[in-house]
Every structure is written in C-alpha cells, then in structure tokens.
C-alpha positions as CSV (number, residue, x, y, z in Angstrom):
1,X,-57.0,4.8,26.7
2,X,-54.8,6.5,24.4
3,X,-51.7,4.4,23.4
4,X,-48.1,6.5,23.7
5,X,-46.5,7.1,20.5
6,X,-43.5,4.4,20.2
7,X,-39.9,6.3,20.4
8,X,-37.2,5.3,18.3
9,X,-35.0,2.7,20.2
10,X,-31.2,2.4,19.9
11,X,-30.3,0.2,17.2
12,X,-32.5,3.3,15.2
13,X,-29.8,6.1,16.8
14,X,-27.2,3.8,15.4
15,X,-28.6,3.1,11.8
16,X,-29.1,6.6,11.5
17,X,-24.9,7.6,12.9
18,X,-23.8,4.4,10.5
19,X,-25.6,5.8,7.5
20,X,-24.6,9.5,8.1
21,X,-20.7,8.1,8.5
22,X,-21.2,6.0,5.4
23,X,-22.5,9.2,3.5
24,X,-19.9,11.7,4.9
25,X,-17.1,9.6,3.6
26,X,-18.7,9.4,0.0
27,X,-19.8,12.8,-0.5
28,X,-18.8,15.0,2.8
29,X,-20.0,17.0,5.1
30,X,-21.9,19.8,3.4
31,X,-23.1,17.8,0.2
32,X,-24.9,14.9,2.3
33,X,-28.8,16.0,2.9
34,X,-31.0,15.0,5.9
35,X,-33.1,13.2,3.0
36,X,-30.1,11.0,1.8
37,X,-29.5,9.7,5.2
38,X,-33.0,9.0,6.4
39,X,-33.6,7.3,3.2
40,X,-29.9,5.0,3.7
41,X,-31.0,4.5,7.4
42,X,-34.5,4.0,6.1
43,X,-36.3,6.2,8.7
44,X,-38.2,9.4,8.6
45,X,-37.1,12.8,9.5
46,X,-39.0,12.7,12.9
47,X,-36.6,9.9,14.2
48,X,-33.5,11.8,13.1
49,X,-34.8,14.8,15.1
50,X,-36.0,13.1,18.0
51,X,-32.3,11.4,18.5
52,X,-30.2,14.7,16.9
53,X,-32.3,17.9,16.7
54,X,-29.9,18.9,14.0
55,X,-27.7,18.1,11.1
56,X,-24.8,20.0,13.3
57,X,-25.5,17.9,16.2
58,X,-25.9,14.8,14.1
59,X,-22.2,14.9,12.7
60,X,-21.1,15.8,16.3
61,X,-22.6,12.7,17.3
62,X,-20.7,10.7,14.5
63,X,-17.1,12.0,15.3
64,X,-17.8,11.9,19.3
65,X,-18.9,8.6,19.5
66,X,-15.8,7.1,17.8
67,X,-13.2,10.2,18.5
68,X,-13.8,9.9,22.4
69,X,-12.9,6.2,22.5
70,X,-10.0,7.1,20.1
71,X,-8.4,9.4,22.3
72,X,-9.0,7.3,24.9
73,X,-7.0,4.2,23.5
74,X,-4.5,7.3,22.6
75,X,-3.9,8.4,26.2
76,X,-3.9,5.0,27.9
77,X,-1.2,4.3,25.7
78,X,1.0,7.1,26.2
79,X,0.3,6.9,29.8
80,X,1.7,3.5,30.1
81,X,4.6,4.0,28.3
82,X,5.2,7.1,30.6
83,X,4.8,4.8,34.2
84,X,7.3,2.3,32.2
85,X,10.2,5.2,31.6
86,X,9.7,6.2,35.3
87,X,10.1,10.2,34.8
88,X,12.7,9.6,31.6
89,X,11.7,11.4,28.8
90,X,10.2,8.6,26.5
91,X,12.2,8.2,22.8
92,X,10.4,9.5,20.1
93,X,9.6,6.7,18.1
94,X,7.3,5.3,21.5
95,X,5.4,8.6,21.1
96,X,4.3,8.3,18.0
97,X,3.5,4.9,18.0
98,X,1.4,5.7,21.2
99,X,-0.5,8.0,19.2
100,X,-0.9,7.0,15.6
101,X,-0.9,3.1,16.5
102,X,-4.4,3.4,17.6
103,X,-5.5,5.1,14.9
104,X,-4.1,2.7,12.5
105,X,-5.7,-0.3,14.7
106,X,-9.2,1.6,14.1
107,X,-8.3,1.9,10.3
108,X,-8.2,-1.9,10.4
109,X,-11.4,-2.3,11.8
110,X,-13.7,-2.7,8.5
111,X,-16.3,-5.0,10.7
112,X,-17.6,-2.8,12.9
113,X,-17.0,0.7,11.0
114,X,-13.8,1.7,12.3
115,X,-11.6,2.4,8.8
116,X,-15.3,4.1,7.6
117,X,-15.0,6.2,10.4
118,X,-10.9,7.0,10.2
119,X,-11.6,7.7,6.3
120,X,-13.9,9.9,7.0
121,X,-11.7,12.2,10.0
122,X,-8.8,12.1,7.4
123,X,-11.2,13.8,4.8
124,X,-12.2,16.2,7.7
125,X,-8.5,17.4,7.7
126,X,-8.3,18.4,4.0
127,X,-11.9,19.7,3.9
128,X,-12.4,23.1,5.6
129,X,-15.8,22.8,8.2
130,X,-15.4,25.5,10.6
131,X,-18.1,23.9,13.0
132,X,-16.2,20.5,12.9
133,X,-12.9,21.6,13.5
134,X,-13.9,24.1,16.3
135,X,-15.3,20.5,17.8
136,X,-12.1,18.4,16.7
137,X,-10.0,21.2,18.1
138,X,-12.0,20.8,21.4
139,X,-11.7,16.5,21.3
140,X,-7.9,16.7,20.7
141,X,-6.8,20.0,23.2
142,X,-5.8,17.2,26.2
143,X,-4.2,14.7,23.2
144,X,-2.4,17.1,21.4
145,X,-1.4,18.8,24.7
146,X,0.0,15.9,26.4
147,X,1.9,14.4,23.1
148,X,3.2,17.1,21.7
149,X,4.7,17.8,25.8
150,X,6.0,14.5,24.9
151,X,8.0,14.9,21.7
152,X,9.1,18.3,23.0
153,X,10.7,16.6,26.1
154,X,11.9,13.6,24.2
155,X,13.4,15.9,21.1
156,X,14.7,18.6,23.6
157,X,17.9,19.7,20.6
158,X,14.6,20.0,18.0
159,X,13.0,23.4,17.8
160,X,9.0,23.0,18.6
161,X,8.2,24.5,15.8
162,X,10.0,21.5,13.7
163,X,8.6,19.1,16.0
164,X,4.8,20.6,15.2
165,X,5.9,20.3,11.7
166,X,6.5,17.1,11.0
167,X,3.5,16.1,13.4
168,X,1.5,17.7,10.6
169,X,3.2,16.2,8.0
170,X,2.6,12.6,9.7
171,X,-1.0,13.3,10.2
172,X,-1.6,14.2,6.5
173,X,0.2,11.1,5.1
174,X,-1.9,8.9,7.5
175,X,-4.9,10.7,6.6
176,X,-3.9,10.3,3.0
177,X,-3.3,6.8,3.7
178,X,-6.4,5.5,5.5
179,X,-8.0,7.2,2.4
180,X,-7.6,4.1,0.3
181,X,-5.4,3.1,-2.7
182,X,-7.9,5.1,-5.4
183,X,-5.5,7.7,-5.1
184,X,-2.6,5.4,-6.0
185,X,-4.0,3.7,-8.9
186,X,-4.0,7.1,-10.7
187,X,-0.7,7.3,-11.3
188,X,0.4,3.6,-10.3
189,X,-2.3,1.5,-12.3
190,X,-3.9,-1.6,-10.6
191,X,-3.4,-1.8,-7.3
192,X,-4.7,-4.9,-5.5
193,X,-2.4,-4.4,-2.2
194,X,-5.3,-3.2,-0.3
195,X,-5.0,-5.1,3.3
196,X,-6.3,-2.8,5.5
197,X,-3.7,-5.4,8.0
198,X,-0.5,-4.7,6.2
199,X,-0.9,-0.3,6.4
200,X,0.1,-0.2,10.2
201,X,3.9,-1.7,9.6
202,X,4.3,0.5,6.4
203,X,2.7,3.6,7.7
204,X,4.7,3.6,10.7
205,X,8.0,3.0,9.3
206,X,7.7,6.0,7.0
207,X,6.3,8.1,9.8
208,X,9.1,7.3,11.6
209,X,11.9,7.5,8.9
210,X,9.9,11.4,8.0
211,X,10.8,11.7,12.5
212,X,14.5,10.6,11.7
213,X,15.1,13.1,8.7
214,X,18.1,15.7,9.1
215,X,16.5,18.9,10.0
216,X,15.7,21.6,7.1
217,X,17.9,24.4,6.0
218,X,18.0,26.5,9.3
219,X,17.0,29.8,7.2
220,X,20.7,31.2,6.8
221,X,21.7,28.8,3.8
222,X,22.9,26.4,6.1
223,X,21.7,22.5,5.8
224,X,21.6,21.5,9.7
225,X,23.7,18.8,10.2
226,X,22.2,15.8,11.6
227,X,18.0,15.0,12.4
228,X,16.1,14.0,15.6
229,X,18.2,11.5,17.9
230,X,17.1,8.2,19.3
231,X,14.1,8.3,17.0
C-alpha cells in the first residue's frame, strides 16, 4: 500500500508567515525572495505553495492574520466607548485613543511578534505596493469609516478635511515611531530609551497635543483663531 505524502502541519504555515514578517520588515516587500524565506523558515518551496500558492497571497496572509484581529480590538473599543456616551458625540481625545491605543498595545508585544508586525504596516505606509494597499484599503474601509464618523461628529466646528489631515499626520508619526529609535540616533547620538512599554504614554500625548493645535491659516491670510475643542 502506497503511504500518502505527509502535508505540512500548522506550526509549518506559521514558521513560514513569522519568517516572511521578519524579512519584510528588514528588506520590504519587493526585495524579500521566495528563496530567503524558505531558507529563514527552513522549508522548501513546495510547503510555501501548498499553504500560499503565491508570494501575493503569502504577504496577504501576513497582514490579514494580525490586521483582522487589530481592527477588531479597534472597533470593540470604539464601540464601547460609544454605549458609554449613550448617543453623545464621544470627545476627541477617546477617539483616538480607541484607535491608536491598540495599535500601540500590539507595538509592545515583542513576545509573540506584534511590534515585528506593527514595524512592518508602518513601513507599508511610506513604501508604495499597489497590491497591498488595494488590500489595506479593503481591511480598514469599516475602521476608517466608523472613526473618522466619529471625529467628524465629535469635532463638528473642524472642517473634515482638517480632521483627515491630522489623522494622517498621527498615523505617520506612529508609523515613524513603532519604526524604532535608528532613526533618532542619527541626529541624536546614543539612544538607549528603547522600552517598547514607555512609547504608548509619549505617542499619545503628542498625537493628542498635534489634535489640540489651532487650526492652519484658513487660505485668505488669516491664522484661525483657536484649534479643536474638548480634545
């Protein structure tokens, strides 16, 4: 009797996902080969096939199976906060805590891959991919939909188009952030501060001061008097 080949079990799938993170972050998306993740994961091709198919559906895999629970954590979170304001329109400062808090919680995670994988979304932002941000823009649609409804309704004096500003500006700087302190030390020299622990209480108080700020010149030569209230 002929024996049936063995198929690659689980903890295989999730060597292969942990090395293709792991080499994403270090070199990104286009410059990692099939042949440098099979030989980090040490497995052949045939197992990364028989999970993925494909290096497109490979990196899906790796954002999906971290970005899902994210988003999750992310609308939980803001729909809480909603049942505890009862149909008031939430201050602006619980927003974005609702949102970037559980981001920043994942970016503290260095045990079971969580910061690797936060790292490696923020260098997703700065690094065009048009197959991975036709995905991210597909994982986010509900998130960005129901926050952004959110800040609108909390901010109602704020034009939207401000508001989407400065969402963008608070998504690069924790995307820069989450990065690492290499960046610093090039123009701040050793840097030991590095506690992935102590980046949620500084992150969010700059996000939040960057909410705060008096609104931009209003395009007529004006400065506009006054910023976002009850940040």
């Amino acid at each position: 009797m002929t024996t049936p080949p063995v198929r690659p079990g689980p903890e295989t799938r999730n060597r292969i996902l942990d090395a293709a993170e792991e080499l994403f972050v270090e070199h990104g998306l286009d410059a990692t080969s099939m042949r440098m993740i099979t030989t980090k994961a040490g497995v052949n091709l045939a197992a990364v096939n028989y999970h993925f198919g494909s290096k497109g559906s490979l990196i899906q895999e790796v954002f999906q199976r971290r970005l899902t629970d994210l988003n999750r954590a992310r609308l939980a979170a803001l729909d809480a906060l909603e049942r505890q304001a009862g149909g008031v329109p939430l201050k602006p400062s619980k927003v974005v805590e609702g949102f970037f808090g559980p981001a920043l919680e994942m970016a503290c995670d260095t045990e079971h891959g969580g910061r690797t994988f936060m790292q490696l979304l923020g260098r997703t932002y700065t690094e065009p991919n048009a197959f991975v941000r036709q995905f991210l823009a597909e994982e986010y649609a509900e998130v960005l939909d129901r926050f952004l409804g959110a800040l609108y309704r909390s901010l109602p004096g704020v034009p939207h188009e401000e508001i989407l500003w400065r969402f963008h500006f608070m998504m690069g700087a924790t995307s820069y952030a989450i990065a690492g302190t290499d960046a610093l030390q090039l123009f701040a020299g050793k840097f030991d501060d590095a506690d992935p622990s102590r980046l949620m209480p500084r992150l969010m108080s700059f996000l939040l001061g960057g909410l705060r700020a008096p609104l931009a010149d209003n395009g007529h030569g004006r400065q506009a008097k006054g910023g976002p209230k009850a940040a």
